[in-house]
Structure formats: C-alpha cells, structure tokens
C-alpha positions in Angstrom: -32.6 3.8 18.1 -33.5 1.2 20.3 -33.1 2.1 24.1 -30.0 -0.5 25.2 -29.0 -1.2 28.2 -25.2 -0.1 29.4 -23.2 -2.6 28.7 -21.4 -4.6 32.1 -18.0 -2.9 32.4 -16.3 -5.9 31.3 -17.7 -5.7 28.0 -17.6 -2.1 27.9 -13.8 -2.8 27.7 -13.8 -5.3 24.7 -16.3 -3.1 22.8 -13.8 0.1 23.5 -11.2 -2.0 21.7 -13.5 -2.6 19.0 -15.7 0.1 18.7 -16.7 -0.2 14.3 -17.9 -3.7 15.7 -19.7 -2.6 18.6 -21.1 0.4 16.4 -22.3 -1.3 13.3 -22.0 -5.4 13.8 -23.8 -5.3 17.8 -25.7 -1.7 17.1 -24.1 -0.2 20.4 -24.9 3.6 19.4 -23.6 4.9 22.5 -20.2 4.4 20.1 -21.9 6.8 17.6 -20.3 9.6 16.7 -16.8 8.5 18.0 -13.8 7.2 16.9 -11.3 4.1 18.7 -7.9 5.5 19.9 -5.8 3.6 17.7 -2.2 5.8 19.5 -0.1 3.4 21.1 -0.8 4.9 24.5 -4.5 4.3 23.9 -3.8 0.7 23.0 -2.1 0.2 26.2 -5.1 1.9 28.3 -7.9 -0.2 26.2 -5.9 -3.5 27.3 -5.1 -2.3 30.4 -9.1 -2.1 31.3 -9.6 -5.6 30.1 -10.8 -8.1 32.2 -8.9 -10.9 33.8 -11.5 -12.4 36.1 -14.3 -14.8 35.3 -17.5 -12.5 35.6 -20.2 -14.9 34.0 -22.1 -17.2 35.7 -22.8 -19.6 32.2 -19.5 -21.3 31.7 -20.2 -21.2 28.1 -21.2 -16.6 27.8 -17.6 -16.7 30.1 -15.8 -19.1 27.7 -17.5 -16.6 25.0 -16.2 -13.3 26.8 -12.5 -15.2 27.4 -11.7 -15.6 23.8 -12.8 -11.8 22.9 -10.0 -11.1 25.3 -7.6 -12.8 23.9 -8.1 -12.5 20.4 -7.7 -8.3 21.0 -4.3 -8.7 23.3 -3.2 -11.0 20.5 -4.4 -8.4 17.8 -2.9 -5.3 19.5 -0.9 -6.9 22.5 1.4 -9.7 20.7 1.5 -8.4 17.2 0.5 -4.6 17.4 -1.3 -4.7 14.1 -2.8 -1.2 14.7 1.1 -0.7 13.7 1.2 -2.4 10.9 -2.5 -2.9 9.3 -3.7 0.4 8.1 -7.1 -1.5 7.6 -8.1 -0.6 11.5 -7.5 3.0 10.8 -9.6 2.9 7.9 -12.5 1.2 9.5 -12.3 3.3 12.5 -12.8 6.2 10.0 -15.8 4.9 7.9 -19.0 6.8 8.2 -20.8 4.1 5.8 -22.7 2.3 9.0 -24.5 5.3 10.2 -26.5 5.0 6.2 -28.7 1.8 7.7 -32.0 2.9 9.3 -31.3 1.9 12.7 -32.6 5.3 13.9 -33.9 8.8 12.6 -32.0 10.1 9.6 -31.5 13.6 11.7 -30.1 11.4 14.3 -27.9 9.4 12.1 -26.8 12.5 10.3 -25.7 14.2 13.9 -23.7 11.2 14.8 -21.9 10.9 11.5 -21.0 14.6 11.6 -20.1 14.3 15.1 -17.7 11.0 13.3 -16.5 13.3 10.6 -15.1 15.8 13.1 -13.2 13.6 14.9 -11.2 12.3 11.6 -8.1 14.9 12.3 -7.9 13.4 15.9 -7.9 9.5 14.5 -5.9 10.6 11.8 -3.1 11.9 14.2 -3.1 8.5 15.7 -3.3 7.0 12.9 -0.1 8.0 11.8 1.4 8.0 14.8 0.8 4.4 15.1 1.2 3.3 11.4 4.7 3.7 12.0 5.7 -0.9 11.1 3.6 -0.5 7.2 4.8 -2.9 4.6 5.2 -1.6 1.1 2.3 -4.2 0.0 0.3 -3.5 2.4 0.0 0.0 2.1 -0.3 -0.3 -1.4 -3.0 -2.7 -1.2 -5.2 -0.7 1.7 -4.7 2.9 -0.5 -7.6 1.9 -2.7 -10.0 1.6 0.3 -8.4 4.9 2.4 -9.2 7.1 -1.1 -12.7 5.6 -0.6 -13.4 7.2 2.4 -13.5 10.7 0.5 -17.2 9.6 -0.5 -18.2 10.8 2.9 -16.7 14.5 2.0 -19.0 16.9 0.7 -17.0 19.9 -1.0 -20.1 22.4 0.4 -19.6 20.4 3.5 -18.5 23.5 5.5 -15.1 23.5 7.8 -15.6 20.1 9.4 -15.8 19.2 5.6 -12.5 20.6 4.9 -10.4 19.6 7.9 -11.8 16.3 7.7 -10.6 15.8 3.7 -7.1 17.1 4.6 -7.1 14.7 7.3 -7.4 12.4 5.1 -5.2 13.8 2.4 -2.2 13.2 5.2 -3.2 9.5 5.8 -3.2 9.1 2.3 0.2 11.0 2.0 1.5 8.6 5.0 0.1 5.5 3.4 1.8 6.5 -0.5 5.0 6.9 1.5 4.7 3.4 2.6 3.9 2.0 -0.1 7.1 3.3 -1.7 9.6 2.9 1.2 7.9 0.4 3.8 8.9 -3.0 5.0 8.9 -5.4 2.2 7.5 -8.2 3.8 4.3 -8.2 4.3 4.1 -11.7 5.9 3.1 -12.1 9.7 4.7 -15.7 10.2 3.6 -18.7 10.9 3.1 -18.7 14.4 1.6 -15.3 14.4 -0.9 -16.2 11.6 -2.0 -19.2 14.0 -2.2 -17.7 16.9 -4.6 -14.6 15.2 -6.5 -17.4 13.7 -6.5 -19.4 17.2 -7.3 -16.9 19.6 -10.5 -15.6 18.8 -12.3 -18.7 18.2 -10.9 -20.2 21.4 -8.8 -22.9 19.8 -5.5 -24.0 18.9 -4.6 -24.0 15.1 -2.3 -26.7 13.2 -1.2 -24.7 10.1 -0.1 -27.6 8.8 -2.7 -29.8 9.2 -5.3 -27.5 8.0 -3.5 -26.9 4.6 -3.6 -30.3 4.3 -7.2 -30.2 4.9 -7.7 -27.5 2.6 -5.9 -29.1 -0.1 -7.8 -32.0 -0.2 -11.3 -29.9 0.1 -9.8 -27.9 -3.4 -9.6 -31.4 -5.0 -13.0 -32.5 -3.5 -14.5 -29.0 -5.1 -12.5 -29.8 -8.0 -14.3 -33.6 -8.8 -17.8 -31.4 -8.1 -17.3 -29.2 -10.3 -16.5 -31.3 -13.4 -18.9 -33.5 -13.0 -22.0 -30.3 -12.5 -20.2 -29.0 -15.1 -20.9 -32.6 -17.4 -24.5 -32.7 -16.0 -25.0 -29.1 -17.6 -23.8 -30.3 -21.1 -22.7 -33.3 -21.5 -21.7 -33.1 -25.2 -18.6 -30.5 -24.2 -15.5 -30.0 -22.7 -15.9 -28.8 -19.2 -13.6 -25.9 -19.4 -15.9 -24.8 -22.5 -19.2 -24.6 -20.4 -17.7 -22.9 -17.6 -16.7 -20.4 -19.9 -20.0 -20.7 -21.6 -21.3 -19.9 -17.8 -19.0 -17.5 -17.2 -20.4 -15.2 -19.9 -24.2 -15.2 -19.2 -24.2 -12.5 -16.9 -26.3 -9.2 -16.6 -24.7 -5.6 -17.0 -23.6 -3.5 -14.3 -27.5 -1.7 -14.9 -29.2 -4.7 -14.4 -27.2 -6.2 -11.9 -29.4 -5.3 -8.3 -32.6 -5.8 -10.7 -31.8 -9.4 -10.8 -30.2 -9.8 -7.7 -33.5 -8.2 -6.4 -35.1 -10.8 -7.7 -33.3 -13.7 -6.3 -33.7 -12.2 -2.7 -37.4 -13.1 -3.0 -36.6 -16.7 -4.5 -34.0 -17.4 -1.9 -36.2 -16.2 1.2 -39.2 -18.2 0.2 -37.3 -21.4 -0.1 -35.8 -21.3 3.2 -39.0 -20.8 4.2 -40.7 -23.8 2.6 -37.9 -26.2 3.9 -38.3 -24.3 6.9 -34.7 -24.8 7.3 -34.2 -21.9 10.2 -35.9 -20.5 13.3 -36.7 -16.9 11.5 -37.9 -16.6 8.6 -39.1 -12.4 8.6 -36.6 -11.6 6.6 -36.0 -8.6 4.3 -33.8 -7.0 2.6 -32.8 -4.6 -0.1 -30.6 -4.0 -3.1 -28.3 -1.6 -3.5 -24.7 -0.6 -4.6 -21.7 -0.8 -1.8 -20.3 2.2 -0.2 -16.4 2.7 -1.8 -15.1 2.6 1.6 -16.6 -0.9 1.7 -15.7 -2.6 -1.6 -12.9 -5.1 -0.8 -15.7 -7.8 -0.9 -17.9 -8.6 -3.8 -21.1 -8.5 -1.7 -22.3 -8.2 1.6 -24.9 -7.9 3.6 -25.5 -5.5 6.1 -28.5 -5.8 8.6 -30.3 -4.4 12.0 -28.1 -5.3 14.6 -29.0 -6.7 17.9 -29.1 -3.5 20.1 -30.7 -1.4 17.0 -34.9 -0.9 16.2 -35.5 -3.4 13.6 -35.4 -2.5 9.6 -35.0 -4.3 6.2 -31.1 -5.6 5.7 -29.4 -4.3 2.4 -27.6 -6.4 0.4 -24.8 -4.1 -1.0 -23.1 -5.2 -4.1 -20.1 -3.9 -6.0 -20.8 -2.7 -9.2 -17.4 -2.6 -11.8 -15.2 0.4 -11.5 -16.4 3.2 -14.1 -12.7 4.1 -14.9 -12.1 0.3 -15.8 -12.2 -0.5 -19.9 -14.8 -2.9 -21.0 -12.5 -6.0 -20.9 -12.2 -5.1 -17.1 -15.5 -4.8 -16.5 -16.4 -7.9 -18.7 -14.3 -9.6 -16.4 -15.8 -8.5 -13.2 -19.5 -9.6 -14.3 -18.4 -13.0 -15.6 -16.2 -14.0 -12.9 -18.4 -12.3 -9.5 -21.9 -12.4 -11.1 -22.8 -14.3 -13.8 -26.2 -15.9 -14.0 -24.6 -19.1 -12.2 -22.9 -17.4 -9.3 -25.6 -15.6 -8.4 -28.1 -17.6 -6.8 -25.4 -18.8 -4.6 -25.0 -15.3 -3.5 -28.0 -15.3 -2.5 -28.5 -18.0 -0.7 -25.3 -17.0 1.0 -26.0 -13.3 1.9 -29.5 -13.7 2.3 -31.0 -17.2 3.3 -30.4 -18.8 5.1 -27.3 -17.7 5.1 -26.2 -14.3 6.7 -30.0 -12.3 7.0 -31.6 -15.5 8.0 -28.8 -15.7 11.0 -28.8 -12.2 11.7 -32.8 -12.6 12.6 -31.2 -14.7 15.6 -28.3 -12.5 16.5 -31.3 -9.9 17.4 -32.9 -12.7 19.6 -29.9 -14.3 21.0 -30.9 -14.7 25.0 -27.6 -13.3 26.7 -25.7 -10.1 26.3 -22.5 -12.0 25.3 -23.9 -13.3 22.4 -25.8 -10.4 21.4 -22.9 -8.3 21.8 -19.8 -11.0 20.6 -19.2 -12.5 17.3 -17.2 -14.4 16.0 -16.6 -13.9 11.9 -15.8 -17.3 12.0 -18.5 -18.7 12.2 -20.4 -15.9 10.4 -19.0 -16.3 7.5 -18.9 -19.9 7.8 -22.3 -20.0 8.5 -23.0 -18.4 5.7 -20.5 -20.7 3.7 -22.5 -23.6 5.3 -25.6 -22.6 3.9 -24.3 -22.7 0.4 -23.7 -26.5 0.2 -26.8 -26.6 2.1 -28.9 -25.6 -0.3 -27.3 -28.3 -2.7 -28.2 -30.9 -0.7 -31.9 -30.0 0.1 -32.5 -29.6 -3.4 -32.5 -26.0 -4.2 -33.3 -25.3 -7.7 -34.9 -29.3 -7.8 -31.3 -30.2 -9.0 -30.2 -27.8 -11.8 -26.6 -29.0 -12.1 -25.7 -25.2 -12.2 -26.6 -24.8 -8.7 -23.3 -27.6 -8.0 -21.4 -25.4 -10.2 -22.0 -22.5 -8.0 -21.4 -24.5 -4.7 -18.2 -25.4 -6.7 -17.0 -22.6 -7.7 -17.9 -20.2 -5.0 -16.2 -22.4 -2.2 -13.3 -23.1 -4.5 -12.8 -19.1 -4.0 -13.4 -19.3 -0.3 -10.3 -22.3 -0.3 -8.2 -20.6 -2.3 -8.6 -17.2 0.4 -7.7 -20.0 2.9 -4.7 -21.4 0.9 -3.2 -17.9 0.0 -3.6 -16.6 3.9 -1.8 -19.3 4.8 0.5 -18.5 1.8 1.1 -15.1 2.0 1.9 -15.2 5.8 3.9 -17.8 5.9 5.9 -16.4 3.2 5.6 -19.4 0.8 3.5 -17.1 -1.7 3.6 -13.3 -3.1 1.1 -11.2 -4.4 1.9 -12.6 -8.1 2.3 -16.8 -6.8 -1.7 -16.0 -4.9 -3.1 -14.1 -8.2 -1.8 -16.9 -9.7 -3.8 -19.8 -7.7 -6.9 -17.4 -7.8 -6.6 -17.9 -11.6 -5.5 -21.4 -11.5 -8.0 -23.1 -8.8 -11.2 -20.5 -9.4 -10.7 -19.3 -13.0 -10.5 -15.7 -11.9 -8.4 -13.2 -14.6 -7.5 -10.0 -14.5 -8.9 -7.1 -11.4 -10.8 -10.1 -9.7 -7.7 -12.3 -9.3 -5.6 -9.4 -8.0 -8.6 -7.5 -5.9 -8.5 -11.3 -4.0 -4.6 -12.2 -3.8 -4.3 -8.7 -2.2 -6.7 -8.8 0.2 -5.2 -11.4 2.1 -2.7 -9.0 2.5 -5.1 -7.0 5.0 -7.3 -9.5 6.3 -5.4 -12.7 7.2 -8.1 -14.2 8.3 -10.2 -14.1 5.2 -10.0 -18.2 4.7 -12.8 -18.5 8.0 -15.6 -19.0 5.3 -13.8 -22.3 4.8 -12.7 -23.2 8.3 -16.4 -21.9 9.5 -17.6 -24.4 7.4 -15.4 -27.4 8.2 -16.4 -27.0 11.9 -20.1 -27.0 11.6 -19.9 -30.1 9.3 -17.6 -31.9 11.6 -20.1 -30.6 14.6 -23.1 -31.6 12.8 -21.2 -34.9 12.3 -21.1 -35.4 16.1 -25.4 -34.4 16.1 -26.5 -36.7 13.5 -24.0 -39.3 16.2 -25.4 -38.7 19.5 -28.9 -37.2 18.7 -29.7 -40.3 16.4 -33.4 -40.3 15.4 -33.7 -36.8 17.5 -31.6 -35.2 14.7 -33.2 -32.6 12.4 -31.5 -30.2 10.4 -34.0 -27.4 12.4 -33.2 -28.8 15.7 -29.4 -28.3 15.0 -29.8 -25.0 13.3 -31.9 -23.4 16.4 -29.2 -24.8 18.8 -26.6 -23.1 17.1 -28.4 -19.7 16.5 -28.9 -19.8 20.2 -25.5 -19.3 20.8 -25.4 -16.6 18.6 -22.3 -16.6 16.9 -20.1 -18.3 18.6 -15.9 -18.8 18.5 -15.6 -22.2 16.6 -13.8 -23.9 19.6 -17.0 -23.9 21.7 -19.9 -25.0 19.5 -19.9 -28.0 21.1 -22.4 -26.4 23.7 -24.8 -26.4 21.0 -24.7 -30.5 21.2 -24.8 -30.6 25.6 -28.1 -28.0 25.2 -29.7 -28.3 21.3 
C-alpha cells in the first residue's frame, strides 16, 4: 500500500462523507476496513465537520474543494438521500474494492474482514435511515443488495454468519419497501438540477439541456443510418443493425475477445499519441455481483495506492436467464460492433488512459476529488474521438458503434430527466431504451431502472457536451498552438475536474 500522507482536515471531512470513494476511487486505505455512518445523527456530524472557509491557496484546487461541499450538503443536507437511496447503503457495504492489488493479499484480506464485521453496525443504520424508500426504488436496488452475499463464505466462521443475517434484515427491510413504500420514485425537478448542479460547480437548465439532448438523439440518429448504409449499402438499415446485432461471441469467449481488443486499443492511442500516459495495462475479468448495474467497467490503481494493472470487469449474462435472455444480453451489450467502442472507452484513451493521470495529478485536491462528470464524459469523449482520428482506418462499423453507444448514453440522459421529473415511468423509459437504442428485453429494463438509483447516470452525455464546447473555445483562442495532446495534458492536469471549472485548463494548457 502506498505510504500516503494524512489527508488536510478539510478533506478528511469530505472523504468521511464519502468514504467507498475515498477507499476505492482515491486509494485512501486509511478508510480500509471501515464503514460510513449512514444514521441520521452521523449525517449531521459528517456535515457539521465540513468546511466553510477558503483553505487553498490555488483559486482553482479551492473552487475544486467548494463544489465537493456542496454537492454532499445537497446529497445528504437538502434531499437526505441516505433516506431514500438504498444504493449508499449498498456501496458502503461492498467488499469488492479490497480484490484489486493495491496492497498484500494478507493485508487486503485483514481489512475486508475487519469491513465484513462491521456490516451489523451499517446495517442498523441502514435501516434506521432508509426509513423515505419508494416502492421502485427498492425494488430496483434488491438485485444489487442480494449481490453482496458473494462476499459470505458459509465456512466463514461467526463474522460470516452475523454478517449474512445482517444482510438478510436489509434485504427484509428493502422487500418491505418494495411492497409498501412511496410510490414515487421521482426527485423533482428542481432537486434533480440542483444534484446535477452542485457537484460540478454549475447551474443546470433542465429545460434547455433536454433540448440539447434531443437534438444530439437526432444528430446520433442521421450517424447511424448513414454508417449503417456505408456497411451495406444494398439493405435496409434496420436489417444490418440487426445483422450486427447478432455477430457476437458467447458468454465463454466474451473476456477472450475483449482481451484482445485491450491490446488493439492501447497501441493505437499510443501511435496517435493522443494522451500524456500511455503505460497502461489492464486485465479481463468477470464483474463482482455487487457491481453489475453497469455493463463494464473499469477499475484501476488509484492515486494514493502502489501501482498495478487495471481490470476491466465485464458482466457476463445471468445463468438463471433462458437463452433468449441471454441472446439478448450479447447482441445488444457486446456484439462484435459494440465492442471495440468499449474498449476504447474503458481502456484508451478513455478511462485507464485518464486514470494514468489521476495517479500524477500535482495537488491533493485533484488526486483526492473527482468528479464522475467528467469521468465518464471523458471517457464518452474518447469514443467519438476515435472516430475522428481514424480508428479502425474508417470501417463504417466503428460510426455504428459511436452511434449506438452514445445513443444509450442520451437516452440515460433523457430518462433521468424523465423519471425525476415525473414525465416518464419505469415502462414509458424501457420504452425509449427500445425505441432510440434498439435494446429489448433485460437490457432495456436493467437501464430504465437504473436511473431509478443513479439520477445522475446521463453525465456520460453532459461530460461530453462540455469538453466539446471547451475544446471549441481551444481550437478559438489557441489558434495554430492547438493540438489535440496539448488540450488533453491540460485537462488531465486538472485531474478530474467539476465541469463548471474546466475552463482553467484554457488560462494554464
């Protein structure tokens, strides 16, 4: 583990309100082995201890610092959604961080058991504080609580045991819930806007970004029929997508291939020598239950942690699905088209590429504070990227992908918007996950739901509006200075940054 230094108390007292983040996104292993007090009372005390003075001498690390604040008294100040959101439990239960390498396996193995223990006591809070659960969204957070039991080992021993009927009342707590709890799952407007707003230090116009989003679904749209021409010309394009759709590997060749691409993907970045770090690896392997309300992620040495190979986790089709469901998960998340797009987004230059930087970032905020945001949309970014430098040397597939895959990510921004202002239910965003990205069955649903619990989930999109519209403003001002390196390196040295103050990276790129 790498030897940190403690962290200044004011951002001891945003990483004690966000202490899975601190843990497994920064690599702050002085959280191992504990758990966030999600009671009420120990909200109160966690915001009580944050800061309200300007501490940092770089206007920008303060700015950086200010909107952590805020976005955790909006998340558990103003709308208390440790109270409502059983997702916060769950993470603050999941022992799935302490399998990366970032230290010894004894030592990993003493601080999850140490976690483990201390499930009854966050379990106690947990229902203490899970007392504002809508029917919904209990019903659509069960699947990932019944995952945790893949950290229980039957010939665990007594923490084994307490822990598993620990979980067997949060589970209990969240089934009541889902048959007697509120039955609206929607935050509101406002609410939604101000979530969105205050953690990337910015004001949000619902309005005007669903008309933005709109028009970027019909932009997508145009792509992807005429990729989906270039790829055969002679047919309809609804019949190659489908065509598409159905060359994909089984669920036992799945990482092989994927394994594969991580080595295409890397070298390319390389070549067009796109971003500042380029020693990246990374590994295949199936996600953790606890983990699988995403189709894919990556997960990579943090900042504060000795340095190791990322993994790219991957969720492979349930085994108690039929075969049309699990035909359906392959041809709609990983078909042979999807894919490399995947790739390019988890991997590089997209998410491993950046978290090279995060490890080098030159301050403490940044190594310590990040904003999804612009993670995700980072990541997003990339993905269109690629299509323009060429990727591929101009398969039309690789537009498909880039089509397709950022349809998705508009659609999570529509239904957000959607499901929280109340204008769509579960069914009407299944629906438009069907109609806009041609997702059927477990997909369509596993998506529409999870913008139950993570609101949020539309920052791939918005991520990637802002760093177009920012590298807009480079291309502007730099003139004949601009370089797609140059403007990369100036944003990685912000680290990840809320969206609202990128603009730094144009004063000192």
């Amino acid at each position: 583990m790498t030897n940190s230094a403690t962290l200044t108390p004011r951002l001891a007292a945003i990483c004690d309100l966000s202490v899975p983040a601190a843990r497994d996104g920064a690599g702050r292993h002085e959280y191992d082995g504990t758990v966030q007090d999600l009671s009420p009372a120990g909200v109160r005390r966690g915001l009580a201890a944050l800061s309200s003075v300007a501490v940092d001498a770089d206007p920008h690390d303060e700015a950086h610092a200010a909107a952590a604040e805020d976005a955790l008294r909006v998340r558990f100040g103003e709308l208390e959604l440790h109270r409502s959101n059983p997702l916060w439990h769950i993470e603050n239960l999941d022992l799935s961080g302490y399998d990366r390498p970032y230290a010894p396996e004894p030592e990993r193995d003493a601080a999850r058991s140490a976690h483990l223990r201390r499930w009854p006591d966050a379990v106690d809070a947990a229902v203490e504080a899970l007392d504002r659960v809508p029917a919904a969204l209990a019903a659509a957070t069960l699947p990932l609580a019944r995952g945790l039991a893949a950290h229980l080992d039957p010939r665990g021993g007594l923490d084994h045991l307490a822990a598993g009927r620990a979980l067997a009342r949060l589970l209990a707590h969240l089934e009541r819930a889902a048959a007697l709890g509120l039955p609206s799952a929607a935050l509101g407007g406002p609410a939604l806007a101000r979530l969105l707003g205050a953690a990337e230090a910015c004001s949000v116009d619902l309005t005007a970004m669903s008309a933005r989003v709109d028009a970027e679904r019909d932009r997508l749209r145009a792509l992807l029929d005429e990729a989906l021409c270039r790829v055969d010309p002679a047919a309809a394009p609804a019949d190659t997508a489908r065509a598409l759709q159905a060359d994909h590997p089984g669920a036992d060749g799945l990482l092989d291939e994927f394994a594969a691409l991580v080595e295409e993907t890397v070298a390319w970045t390389a070549r067009r020598d796109l971003v500042p770090d380029h020693d990246v690896e990374v590994l295949v392997q199936p996600m953790p239950e606890s983990q699988q309300r995403a189709l894919a992620g990556l997960f990579a040495s943090a900042p504060y942690e000795a340095d190791a190979p990322a993994s790219f986790r991957v969720t492979l089709p349930d085994t108690a699905w039929d075969h049309a469901e699990r035909e359906q998960w392959l041809s709609s998340g990983f078909n042979r088209t999807l894919m490399p797009n995947m790739a390019i987004h988890e991997v590089a230059p997209g998410h491993a590429s950046h978290f090279r930087a995060l490890r080098r970032a030159p301050t403490e905020v940044r190594r310590t504070l990040h904003s999804e945001a612009f993670i995700e949309g980072w990541a997003h970014y990339c993905e269109e990227l690629a299509l323009e430098e060429g990727f591929r040397d101009g398969d039309p597939r690789v537009a498909v992908a880039v089509a397709q895959d950022a349809l998705r990510r508009v659609t999570r921004f529509a239904c957000a918007i959607g499901l929280h202002t109340g204008a769509m239910t579960v069914e009407d965003a299944a629906a438009r996950f069907t109609q806009d990205v041609g997702l059927t069955g477990p997909a369509a649903r596993h998506e529409a739901r999870r913008g139950l619990f993570d609101p949020t989930y539309g920052r791939y999109t918005w991520g990637k509006f802002a760093i177009l519209d920012l590298r807009e403003q480079a291309v502007s001002r730099w003139g004949s200075g601009f370089s797609l390196r140059r403007f990369h390196s100036a944003l990685f040295d912000l680290g990840a940054p809320p969206l609202g103050l990128l603009s730094t990276a144009l004063e000192r790129g």
